[in-house]
N, C-alpha and C positions, 0 to 999 in steps of 0.2 A: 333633277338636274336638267333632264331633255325637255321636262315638261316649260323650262325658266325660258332655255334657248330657243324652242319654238314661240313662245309670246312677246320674247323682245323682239324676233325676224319680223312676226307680223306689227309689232308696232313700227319700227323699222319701213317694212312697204307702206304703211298707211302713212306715215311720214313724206315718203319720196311720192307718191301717189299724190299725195295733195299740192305739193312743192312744186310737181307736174302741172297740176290742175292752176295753181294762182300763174307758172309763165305761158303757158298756152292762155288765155283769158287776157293778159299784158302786152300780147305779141301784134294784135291789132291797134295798139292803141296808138302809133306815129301814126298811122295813113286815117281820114276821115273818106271816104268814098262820096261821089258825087256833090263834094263841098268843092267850090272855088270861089278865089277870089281874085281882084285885082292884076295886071299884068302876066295873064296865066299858069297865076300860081295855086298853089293848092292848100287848103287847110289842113295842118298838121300841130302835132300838142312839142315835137321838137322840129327842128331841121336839119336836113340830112349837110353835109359839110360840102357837097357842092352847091347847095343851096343859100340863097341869103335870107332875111326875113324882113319882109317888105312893112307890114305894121299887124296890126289885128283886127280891122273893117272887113266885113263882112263873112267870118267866121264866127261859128257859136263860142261857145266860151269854153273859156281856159284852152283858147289852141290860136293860132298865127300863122298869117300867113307868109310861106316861104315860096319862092320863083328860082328857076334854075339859072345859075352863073354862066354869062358869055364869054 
């Protein structure tokens, strides 16, 4: 019976463990670092909600660029 309990805990950690590992890996993915573009905005894959999104020139791909609302 103790030997069940201990193999599902550890499957259990290796579960949360990994769960860990895929949103740490996810957490960079709004900000692209030393991309800009146009009206000094920034290459990002969303935009944050005081931001607007200006179009997608001069960003790599699958990201857009957003500038910050006056």
């Amino acid at each position: 019976m103790s030997y069940n309990t201990g193999t599902n805990m550890r499957t259990l950690g290796l579960i949360i463990f990994a769960l860990l590992l895929l949103t740490a890996s996810q957490a960079n993915d709004t900000d692209v670092q030393r991309w800009t573009c146009g009206y000094r905005g920034l290459c990002r894959k969303h935009c944050y909600a005081r931001e607007y999104m200006i179009g997608y020139r001069g960003c790599p791909r699958r990201y857009r660029c957003c500038a910050l609302r006056f």
